[in-house]
C-alpha positions, 0 to 999 in steps of 0.5 A, spaced: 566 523 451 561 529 450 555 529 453 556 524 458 554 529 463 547 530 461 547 522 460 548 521 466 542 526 468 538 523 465 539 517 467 539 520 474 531 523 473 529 517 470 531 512 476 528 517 480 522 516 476 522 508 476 523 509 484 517 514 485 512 509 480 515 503 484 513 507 491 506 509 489 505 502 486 507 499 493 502 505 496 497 503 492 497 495 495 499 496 501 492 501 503 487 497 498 490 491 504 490 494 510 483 497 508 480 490 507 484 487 512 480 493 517 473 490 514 475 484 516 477 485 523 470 489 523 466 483 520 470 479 525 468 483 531 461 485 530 460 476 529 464 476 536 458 480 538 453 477 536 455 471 538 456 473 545 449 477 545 447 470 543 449 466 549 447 472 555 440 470 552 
């Protein structure tokens, strides 16, 4: 068939396209996670202190 070549190109660049969208998609959740996950880990730590600062007095 002719032009299947270039087809077959497109159909490579455009799978390309989808994998590198799905990537900064996933990018995108993982950090916007990690950085709530990072504040609650803080917020945990910072009553872990308090708590013990309050049984010293």
């Amino acid at each position: 068939m002719p032009g299947s070549g270039r087809a077959e190109v497109y159909f490579i660049v455009a799978m390309m396209i989808l994998i590198l969208i799905v990537c900064a998609v996933a990018v995108y959740f993982f950090f916007k996670t990690f950085k709530t996950e990072m504040k609650e880990k803080e917020e945990r730590r910072l009553e872990k202190a308090a708590k013990a600062s309050e049984e010293t007095n």
